[in-house]
C-alpha positions in Angstrom: -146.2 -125.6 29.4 -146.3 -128.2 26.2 -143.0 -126.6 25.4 -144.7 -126.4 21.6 -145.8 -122.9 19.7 -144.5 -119.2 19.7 -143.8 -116.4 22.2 -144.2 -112.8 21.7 -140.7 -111.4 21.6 -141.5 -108.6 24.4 -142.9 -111.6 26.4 -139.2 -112.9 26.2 -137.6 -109.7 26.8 -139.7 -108.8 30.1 -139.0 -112.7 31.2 -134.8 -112.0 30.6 -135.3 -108.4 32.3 -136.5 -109.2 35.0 -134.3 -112.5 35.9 -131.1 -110.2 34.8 -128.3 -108.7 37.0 -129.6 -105.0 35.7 -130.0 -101.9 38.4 -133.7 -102.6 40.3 -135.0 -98.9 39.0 -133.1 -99.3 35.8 -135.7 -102.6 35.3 -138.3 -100.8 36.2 -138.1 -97.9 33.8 -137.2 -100.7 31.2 -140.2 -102.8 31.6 -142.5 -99.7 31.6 -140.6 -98.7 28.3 -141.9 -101.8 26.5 -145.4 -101.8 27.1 -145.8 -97.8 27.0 -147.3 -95.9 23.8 -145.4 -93.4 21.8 -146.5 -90.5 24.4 -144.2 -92.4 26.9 -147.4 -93.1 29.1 -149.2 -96.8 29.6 -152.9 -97.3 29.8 -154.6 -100.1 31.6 -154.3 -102.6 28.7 -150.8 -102.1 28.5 -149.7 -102.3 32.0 -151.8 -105.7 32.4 -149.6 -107.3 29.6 -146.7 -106.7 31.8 -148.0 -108.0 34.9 -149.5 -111.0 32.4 -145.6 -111.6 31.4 -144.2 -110.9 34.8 -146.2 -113.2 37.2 -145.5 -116.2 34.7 -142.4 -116.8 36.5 -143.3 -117.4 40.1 -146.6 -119.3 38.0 -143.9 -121.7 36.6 -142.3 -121.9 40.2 -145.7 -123.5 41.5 -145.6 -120.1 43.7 -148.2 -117.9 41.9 -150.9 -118.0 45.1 -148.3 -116.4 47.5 -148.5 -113.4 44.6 -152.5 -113.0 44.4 -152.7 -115.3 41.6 -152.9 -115.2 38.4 -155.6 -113.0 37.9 -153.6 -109.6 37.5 -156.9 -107.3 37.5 -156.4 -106.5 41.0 -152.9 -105.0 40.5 -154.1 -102.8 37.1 -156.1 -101.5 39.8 -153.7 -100.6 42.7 -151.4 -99.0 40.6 -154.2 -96.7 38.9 -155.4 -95.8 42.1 -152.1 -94.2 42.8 -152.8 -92.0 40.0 -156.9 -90.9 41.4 -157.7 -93.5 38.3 -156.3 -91.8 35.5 -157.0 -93.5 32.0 -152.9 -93.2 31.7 -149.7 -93.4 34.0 -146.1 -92.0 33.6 -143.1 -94.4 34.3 -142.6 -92.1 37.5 -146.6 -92.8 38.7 -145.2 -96.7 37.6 -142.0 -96.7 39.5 -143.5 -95.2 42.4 -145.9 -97.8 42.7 -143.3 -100.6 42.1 -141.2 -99.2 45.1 -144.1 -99.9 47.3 -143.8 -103.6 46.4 -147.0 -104.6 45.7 -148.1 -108.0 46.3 -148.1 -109.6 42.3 -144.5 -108.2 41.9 -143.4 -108.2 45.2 -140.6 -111.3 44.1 -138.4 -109.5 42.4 -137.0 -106.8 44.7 -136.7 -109.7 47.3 -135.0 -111.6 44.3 -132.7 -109.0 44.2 -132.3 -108.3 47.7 -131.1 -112.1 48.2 -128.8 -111.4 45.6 -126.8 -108.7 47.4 -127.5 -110.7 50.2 -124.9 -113.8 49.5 -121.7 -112.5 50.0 -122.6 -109.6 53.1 -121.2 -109.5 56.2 -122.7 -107.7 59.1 -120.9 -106.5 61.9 -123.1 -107.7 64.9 -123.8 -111.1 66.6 -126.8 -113.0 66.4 -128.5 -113.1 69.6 -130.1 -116.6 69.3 -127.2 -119.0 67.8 -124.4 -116.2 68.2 -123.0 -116.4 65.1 -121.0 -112.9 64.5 -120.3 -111.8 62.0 -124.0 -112.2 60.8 -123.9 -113.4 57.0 -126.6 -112.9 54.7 -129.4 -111.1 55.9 -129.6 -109.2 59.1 -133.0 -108.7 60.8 -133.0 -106.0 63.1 -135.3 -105.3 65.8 -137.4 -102.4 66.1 -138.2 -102.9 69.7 -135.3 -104.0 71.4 -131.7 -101.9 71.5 -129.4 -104.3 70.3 -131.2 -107.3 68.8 -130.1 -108.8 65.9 -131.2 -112.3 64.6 -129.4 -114.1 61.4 -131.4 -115.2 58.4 -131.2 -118.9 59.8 -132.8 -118.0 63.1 -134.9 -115.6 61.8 -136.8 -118.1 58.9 -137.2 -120.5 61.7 -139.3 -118.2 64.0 -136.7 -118.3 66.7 -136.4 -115.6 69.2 -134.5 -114.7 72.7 -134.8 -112.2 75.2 -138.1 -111.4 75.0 -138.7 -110.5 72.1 -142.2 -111.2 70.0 -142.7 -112.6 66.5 -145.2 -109.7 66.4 -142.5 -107.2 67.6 -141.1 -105.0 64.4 -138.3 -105.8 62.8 -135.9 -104.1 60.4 -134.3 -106.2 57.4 -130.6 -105.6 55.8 -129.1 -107.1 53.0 -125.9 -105.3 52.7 -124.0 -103.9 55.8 -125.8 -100.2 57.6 -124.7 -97.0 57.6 -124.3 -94.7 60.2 -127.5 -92.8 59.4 -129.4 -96.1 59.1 -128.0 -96.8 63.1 -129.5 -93.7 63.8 -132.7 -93.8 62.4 -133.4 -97.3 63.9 -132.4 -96.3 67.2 -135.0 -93.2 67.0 -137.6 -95.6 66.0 -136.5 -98.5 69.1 -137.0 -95.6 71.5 -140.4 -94.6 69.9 -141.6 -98.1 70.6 -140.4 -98.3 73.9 -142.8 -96.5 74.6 -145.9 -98.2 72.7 -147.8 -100.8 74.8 -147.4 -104.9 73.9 -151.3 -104.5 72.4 -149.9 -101.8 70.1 -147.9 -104.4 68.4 -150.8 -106.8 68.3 -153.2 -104.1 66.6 -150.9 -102.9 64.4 -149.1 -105.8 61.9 -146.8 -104.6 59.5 -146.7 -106.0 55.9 -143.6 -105.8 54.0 -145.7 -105.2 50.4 -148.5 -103.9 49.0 -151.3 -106.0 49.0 -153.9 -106.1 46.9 -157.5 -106.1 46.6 -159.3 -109.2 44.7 -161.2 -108.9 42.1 -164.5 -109.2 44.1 -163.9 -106.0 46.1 -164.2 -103.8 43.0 -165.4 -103.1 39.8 -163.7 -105.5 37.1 -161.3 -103.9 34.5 -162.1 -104.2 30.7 -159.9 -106.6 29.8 
């Protein structure tokens, strides 16, 4: 922050990783790469180094809290409980984890998801301002056949034709396929079928959350 000392050179590389143009998975098994041991495998020291790197840049962004914080404890954890606690993980067990989003590095599959989100077109109308095509992202709904809001409508909490906030929805970044528009409209009948207080009982997150440090027993740090 004084702009004065030194860096540690895999500091530097996980900070140009993860802000590069690279493959998501490809930056995954890259990251794991540099903080794993000869044996190919990372312990819990070496997995909170890359966390330590890797939430510096939403810290820098003034946007840490929306990520868990700083403290990266909590994370260490949720990863190792994927693997029944383990002392070491395999850059599969790692990846896994990573493609449930957790909450600390949940940023940069949505920082690449934007990305690919720029120049797409989707081939439907919005239901609220009617804009068709829909450009950017596409939020589809899980509840009504049909629905589609833009990104514009759909950051602003808009809705039409009675449909809920609380209702499921379905994000795209780049246009569906046909086995996508089949599989949503399997799930649109399933919930035509669940009740308004299913909804309400059952929020969906779009990450992993995880625990603080004060519902478990603290890693050795």
């Amino acid at each position: 922050s004084g702009r004065t000392g030194k860096i540690r050179v895999q500091s530097l590389k996980i900070g140009l990783m993860s802000l590069s143009k690279g493959l998501l998975e490809e930056k995954y098994r890259y990251l794991f790469k540099e903080v794993a041991g000869p044996t190919e495998m990372c312990d819990q020291r070496q997995l909170g180094l890359l966390l330590h790197d890797a939430i510096q840049i939403p810290r820098q962004l003034g946007e840490v809290a929306a990520f868990g914080g700083s403290n990266i404890e909590p994370s260490v954890r949720s990863c190792f409980q994927q693997n029944h606690n383990k002392p070491e993980i395999t850059v599969k067990q790692f990846i896994d984890w990573m493609r449930l989003e957790p909450q600390s590095m949940v940023w940069l599959p949505v920082l690449h998801r934007v990305a690919a989100a720029e120049t797409a077109k989707h081939q439907a109308k919005c239901n609220i301002c009617k804009e068709c095509p829909i450009v950017g992202f596409r939020y589809r709904s899980l509840k009504h056949f049909n629905y589609d809001v833009c990104q514009s409508c759909f950051f602003s909490g808009r809705t039409a034709k009675g449909h809920k906030l609380h209702y499921p929805m379905v994000e795209y970044c780049i246009p569906t396929t046909s086995g996508e528009d089949v599989r949503d409209f399997t799930k649109v009948l399933k919930n035509k079928f669940r009740s308004k207080k299913y909804f309400a009982k059952h929020p969906r997150l779009g990450y992993l959350p995880v625990q603080t440090v004060l519902e478990g027993d603290n890693l050795e740090t």
